[in-house]
C-alpha positions as CSV (number, residue, x, y, z in Angstrom):
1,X,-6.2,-9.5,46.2
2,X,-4.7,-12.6,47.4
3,X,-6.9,-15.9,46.9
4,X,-5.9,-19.2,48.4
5,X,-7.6,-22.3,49.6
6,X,-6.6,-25.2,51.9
7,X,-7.4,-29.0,51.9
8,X,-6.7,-32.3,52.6
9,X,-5.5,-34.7,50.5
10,X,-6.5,-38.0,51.6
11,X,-5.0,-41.1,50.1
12,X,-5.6,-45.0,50.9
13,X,-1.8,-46.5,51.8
14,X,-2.7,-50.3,50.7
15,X,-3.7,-48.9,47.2
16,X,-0.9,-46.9,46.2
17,X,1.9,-48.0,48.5
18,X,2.7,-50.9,44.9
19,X,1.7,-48.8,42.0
20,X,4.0,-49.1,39.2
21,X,7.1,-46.2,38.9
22,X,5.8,-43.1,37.4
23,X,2.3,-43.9,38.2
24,X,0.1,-41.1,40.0
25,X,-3.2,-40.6,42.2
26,X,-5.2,-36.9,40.7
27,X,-6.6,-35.1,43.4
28,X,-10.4,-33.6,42.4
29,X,-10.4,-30.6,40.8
30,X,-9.4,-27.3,42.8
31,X,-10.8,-23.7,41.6
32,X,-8.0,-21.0,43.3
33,X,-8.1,-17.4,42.3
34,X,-10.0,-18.2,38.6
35,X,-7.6,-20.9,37.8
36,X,-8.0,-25.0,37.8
37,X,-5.4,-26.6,39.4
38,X,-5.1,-30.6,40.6
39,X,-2.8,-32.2,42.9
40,X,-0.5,-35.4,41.4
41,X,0.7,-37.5,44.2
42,X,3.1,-40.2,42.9
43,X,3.6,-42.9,45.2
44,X,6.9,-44.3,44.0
45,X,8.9,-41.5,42.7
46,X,11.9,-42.6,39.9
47,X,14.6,-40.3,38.9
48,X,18.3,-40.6,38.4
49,X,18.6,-38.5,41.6
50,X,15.5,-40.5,43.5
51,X,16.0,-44.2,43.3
52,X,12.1,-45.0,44.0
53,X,12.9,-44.4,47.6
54,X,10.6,-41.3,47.9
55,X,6.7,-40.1,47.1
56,X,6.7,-37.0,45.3
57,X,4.0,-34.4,44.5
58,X,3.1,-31.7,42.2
59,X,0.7,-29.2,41.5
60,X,-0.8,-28.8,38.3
61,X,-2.5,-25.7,36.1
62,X,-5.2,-27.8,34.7
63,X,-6.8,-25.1,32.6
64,X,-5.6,-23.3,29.5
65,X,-4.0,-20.2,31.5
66,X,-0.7,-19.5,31.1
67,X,1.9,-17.9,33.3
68,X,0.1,-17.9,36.4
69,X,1.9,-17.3,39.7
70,X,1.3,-19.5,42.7
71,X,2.3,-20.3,46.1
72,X,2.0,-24.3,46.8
73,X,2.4,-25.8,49.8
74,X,2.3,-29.4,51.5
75,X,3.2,-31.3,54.6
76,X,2.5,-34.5,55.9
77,X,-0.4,-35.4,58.8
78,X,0.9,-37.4,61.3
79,X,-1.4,-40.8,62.0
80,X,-2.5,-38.3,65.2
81,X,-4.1,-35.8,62.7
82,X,-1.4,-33.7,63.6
83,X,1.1,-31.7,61.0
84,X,4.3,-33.6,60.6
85,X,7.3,-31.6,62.9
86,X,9.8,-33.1,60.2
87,X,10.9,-30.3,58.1
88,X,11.5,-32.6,55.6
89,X,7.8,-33.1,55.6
90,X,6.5,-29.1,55.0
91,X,7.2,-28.2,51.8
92,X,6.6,-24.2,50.4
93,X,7.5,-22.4,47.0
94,X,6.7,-19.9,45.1
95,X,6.6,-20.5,40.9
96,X,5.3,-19.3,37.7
97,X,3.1,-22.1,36.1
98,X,3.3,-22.3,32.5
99,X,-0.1,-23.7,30.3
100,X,-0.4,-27.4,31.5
101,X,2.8,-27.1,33.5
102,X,3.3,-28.3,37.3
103,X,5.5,-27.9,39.9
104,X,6.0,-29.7,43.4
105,X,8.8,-31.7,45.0
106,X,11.0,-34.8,43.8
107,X,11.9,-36.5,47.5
108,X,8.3,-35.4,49.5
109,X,8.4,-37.9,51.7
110,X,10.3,-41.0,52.6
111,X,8.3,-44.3,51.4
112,X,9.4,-45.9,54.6
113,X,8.2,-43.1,56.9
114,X,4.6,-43.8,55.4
115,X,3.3,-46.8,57.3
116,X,5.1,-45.7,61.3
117,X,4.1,-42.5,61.3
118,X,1.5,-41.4,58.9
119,X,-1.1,-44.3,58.3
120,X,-4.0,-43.9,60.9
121,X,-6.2,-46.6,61.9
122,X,-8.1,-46.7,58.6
123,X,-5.2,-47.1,56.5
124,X,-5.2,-44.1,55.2
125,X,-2.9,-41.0,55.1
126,X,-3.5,-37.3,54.8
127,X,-1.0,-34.6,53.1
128,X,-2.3,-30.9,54.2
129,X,-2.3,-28.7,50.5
130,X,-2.1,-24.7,49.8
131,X,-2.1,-22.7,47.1
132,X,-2.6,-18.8,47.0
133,X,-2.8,-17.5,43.7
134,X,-0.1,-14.0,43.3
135,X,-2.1,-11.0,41.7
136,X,-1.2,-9.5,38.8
137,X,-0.3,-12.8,36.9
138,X,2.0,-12.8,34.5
139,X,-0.6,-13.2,31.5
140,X,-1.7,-9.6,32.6
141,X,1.8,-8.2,33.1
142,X,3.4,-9.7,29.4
143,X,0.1,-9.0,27.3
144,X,1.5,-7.4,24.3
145,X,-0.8,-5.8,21.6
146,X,-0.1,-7.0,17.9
147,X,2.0,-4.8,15.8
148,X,0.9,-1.2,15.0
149,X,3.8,0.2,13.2
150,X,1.6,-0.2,9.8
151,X,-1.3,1.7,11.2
152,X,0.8,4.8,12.2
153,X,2.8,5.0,9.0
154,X,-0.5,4.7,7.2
155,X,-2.0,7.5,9.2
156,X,1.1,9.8,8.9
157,X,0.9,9.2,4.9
158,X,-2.6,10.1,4.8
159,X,-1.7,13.3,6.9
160,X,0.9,14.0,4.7
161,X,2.8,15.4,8.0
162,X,6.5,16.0,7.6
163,X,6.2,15.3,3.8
164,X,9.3,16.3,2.1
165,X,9.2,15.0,-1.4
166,X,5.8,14.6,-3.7
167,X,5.0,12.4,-6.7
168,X,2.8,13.7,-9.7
169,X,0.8,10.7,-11.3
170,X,-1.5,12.2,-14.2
171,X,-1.8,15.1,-12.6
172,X,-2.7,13.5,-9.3
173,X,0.1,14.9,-6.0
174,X,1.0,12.0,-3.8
175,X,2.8,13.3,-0.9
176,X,5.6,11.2,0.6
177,X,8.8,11.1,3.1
178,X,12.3,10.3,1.5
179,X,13.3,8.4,4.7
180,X,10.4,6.2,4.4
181,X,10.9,5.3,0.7
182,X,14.3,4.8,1.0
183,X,14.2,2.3,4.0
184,X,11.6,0.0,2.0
185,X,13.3,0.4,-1.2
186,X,17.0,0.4,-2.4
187,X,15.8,1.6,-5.9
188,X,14.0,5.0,-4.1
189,X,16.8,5.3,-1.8
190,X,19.6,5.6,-4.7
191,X,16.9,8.3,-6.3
192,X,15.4,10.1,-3.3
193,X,19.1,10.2,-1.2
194,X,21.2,9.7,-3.9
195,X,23.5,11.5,-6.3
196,X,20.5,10.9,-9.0
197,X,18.4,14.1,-9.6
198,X,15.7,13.2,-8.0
199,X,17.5,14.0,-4.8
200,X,16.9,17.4,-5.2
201,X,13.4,17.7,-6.7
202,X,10.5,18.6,-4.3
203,X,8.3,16.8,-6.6
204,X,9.0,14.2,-9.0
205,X,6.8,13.3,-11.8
206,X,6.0,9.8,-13.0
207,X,5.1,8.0,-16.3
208,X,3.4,4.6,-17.5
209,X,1.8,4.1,-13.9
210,X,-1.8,4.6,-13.0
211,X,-2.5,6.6,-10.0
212,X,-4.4,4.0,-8.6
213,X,-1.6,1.6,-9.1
214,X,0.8,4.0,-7.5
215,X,-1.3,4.7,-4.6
216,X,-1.5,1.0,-3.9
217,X,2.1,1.0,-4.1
218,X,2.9,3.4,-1.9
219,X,0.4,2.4,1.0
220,X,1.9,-0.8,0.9
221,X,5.1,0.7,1.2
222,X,3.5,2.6,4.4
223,X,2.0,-0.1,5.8
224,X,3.4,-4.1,4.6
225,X,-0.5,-4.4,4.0
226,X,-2.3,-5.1,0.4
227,X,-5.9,-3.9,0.5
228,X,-8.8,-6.3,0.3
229,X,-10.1,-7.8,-3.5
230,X,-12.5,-5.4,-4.0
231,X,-9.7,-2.3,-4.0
232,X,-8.0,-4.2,-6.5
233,X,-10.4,-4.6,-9.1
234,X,-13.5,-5.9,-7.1
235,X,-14.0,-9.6,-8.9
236,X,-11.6,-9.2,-11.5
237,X,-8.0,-7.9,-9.7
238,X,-5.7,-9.2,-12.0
239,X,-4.8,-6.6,-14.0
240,X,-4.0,-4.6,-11.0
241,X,-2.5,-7.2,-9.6
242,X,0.2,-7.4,-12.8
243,X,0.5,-3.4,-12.7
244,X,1.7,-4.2,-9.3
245,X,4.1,-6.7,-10.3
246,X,5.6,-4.2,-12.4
247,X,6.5,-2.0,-10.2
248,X,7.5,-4.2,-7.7
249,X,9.9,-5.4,-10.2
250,X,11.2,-2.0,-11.0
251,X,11.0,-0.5,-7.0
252,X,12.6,-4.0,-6.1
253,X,9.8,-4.2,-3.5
254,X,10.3,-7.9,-3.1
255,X,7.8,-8.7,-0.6
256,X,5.4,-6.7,-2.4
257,X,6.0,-9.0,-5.6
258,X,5.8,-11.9,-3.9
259,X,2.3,-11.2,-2.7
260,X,1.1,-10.3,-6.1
261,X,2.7,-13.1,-7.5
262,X,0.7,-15.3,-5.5
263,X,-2.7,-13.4,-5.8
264,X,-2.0,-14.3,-9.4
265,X,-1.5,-17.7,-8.6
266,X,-4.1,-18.6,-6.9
267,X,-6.7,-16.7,-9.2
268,X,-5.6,-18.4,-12.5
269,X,-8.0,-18.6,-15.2
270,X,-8.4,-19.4,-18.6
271,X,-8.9,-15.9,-19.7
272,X,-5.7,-14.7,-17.6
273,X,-3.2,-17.6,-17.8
274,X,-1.7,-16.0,-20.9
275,X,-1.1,-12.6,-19.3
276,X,-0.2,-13.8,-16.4
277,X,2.5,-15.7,-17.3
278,X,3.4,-12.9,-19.5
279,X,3.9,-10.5,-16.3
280,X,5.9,-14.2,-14.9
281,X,8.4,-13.6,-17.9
282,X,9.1,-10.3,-17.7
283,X,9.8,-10.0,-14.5
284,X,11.8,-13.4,-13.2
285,X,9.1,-15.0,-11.1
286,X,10.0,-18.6,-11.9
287,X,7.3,-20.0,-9.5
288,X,4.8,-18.0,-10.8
289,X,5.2,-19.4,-14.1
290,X,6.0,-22.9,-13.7
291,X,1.9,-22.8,-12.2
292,X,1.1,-21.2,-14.9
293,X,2.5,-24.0,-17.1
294,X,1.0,-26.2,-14.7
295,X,-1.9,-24.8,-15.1
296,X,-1.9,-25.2,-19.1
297,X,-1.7,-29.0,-18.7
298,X,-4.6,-29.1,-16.9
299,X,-7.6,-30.7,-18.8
300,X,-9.0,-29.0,-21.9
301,X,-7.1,-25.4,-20.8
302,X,-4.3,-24.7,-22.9
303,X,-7.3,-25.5,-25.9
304,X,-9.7,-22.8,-24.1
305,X,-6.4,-20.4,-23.6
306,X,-5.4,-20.3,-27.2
307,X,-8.7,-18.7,-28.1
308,X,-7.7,-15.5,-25.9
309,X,-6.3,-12.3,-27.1
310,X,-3.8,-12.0,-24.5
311,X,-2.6,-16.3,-26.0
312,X,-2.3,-14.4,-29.6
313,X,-0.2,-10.8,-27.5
314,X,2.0,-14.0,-25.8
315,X,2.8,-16.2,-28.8
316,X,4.1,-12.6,-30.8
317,X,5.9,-11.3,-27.6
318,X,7.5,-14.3,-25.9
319,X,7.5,-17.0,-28.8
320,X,10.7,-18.7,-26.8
321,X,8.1,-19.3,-23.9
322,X,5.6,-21.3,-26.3
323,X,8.9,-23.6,-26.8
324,X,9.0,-24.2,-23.0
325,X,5.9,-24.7,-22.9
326,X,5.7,-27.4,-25.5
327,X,8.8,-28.7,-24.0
328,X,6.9,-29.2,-20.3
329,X,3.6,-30.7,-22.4
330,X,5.4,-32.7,-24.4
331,X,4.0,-31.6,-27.8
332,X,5.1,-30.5,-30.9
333,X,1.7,-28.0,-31.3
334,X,0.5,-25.2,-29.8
């Protein structure tokens, strides 16, 4: 249903007829089909193509809506009370108004024409406004829901519908679709679509992976998603979180390793520093490791680190890292 509303706009000509270039008189505030909208009457318009010889006017969306479609209209009273007959001086269109966005006319009326033939007896001078508010605005029309594409694949996974290829994990059957493992990963497509032998297996089985780690994997191949905290090892996920890493590595799953690589990073502790940046050395996350050296230098934490098991496991696998590090702490002990 069309809404509109008409008014007058009534302005005193000795107070605006010198107000500086640019300058503007704010009508009250006008409620039209849900929407706040105000009138901006500038008395001594300034534009390349209008050299101050004109008034102009607008109409405003005062409120936070967006894309709201409008009809606005104005035309001059005559100092009679009368509508102007000047079409020059009745002015209609028909716009979409963005959030905070106006619309309106550059040359509304001639400065000159004010005082002869608008200004009645009390010095004032009246424009005649509309607006009528269009249905179906366009917030209503482009309203588009967030991505879903995760939430299907994740349901067609749980099915298992249209599965063509399985993956045994300790005896656990993960069902899967070739075409969806080989659009997320180039290391699955050479396997599942490939001339490997893979290609032809029904059901492939898997070693040194948990199942748990591999249905992480896989979901997050199905849906870009990572569960919450507590899926990955309630308080303590890091060791997941490195088992993830791995295979991110290996699947060359590189969003997937970036996400873990930053889980790491931002839970760093002195009992996981060492295998952290273990899992950062192994498999090429430079960032990842450069915190982790970071966070060595920290306080008293590269003292509290070297009493961990996984500090002894990283000084016998990686000596060549302990140089580094010394290197970035500037000492000759570790």
């Amino acid at each position: 249903m069309l809404e509109s509303r008409f008014f007058k706009f009534k302005l005193d000509y000795s107070q605006t007829k010198d107000m500086a270039i640019g300058a503007f008189v704010s009508s009250d505030d006008i409620s039209v089909g849900g929407h706040v909208w105000r009138i901006n009457y500038y008395p001594n318009w300034y534009s390349e193509d209008v050299n101050g010889e004109y008034a102009a006017i607008f109409l405003k969306l005062a409120d936070k809506s967006k894309n709201v479609k409008a009809v606005f209209e104005a035309f001059m009273m005559g100092k009679d009370g009368k509508p102007s007959c000047e079409p020059s001086q009745r002015m209609r269109t028909i716009n979409v108004f963005p959030t905070d966005g106006d619309w309106g006319w550059k040359k509304f009326v001639e400065r000159s024409h004010l005082l002869p033939d608008h200004v009645d007896t009390d010095g004032c001078f009246t424009i005649m406004c509309g607006i009528t508010v269009l249905p179906g605005d366009a917030d209503d029309a482009l309203d588009v829901p967030p991505p879903d594409m995760g939430v299907h694949l994740g349901r067609l996974l749980d099915s298992g519908d249209g599965s063509d290829v399985s993956f045994v994990v300790e005896g656990e059957t993960f069902p899967a679709h070739r075409a969806v493992l080989a659009a997320r990963s180039p290391v699955f497509k050479a396997q599942l679509l490939g001339s490997m032998a893979e290609a032809a297996m029904p059901s492939i089985t898997l070693h040194d992976i948990a199942p748990e780690t591999f249905r992480i994997m896989l979901r997050f191949i199905y849906t870009d998603a990572l569960p919450g905290d507590e899926d990955l090892g309630g308080d303590s996920p890091t060791e997941m979180l490195q088992d993830l890493l791995a295979m991110a590595d290996l699947y060359a799953l590189e969003r997937l390793k970036i996400l873990c690589a930053r889980k790491l990073w931002d839970g760093l502790a002195v009992d996981t520093v060492a295998a952290t940046l273990a899992s950062a050395e192994m498999f090429n996350c430079a960032e990842l490791k450069n915190k982790c050296f970071a966070f060595f230098a920290e306080g008293e934490n590269l003292k509290k680190a070297e009493l961990t098991d996984d500090f002894v496991e990283l000084r016998q696998k990686f000596p060549s890292i302990l140089d580094e590090l010394k290197e970035k702490m500037g000492t000759c002990h570790l």
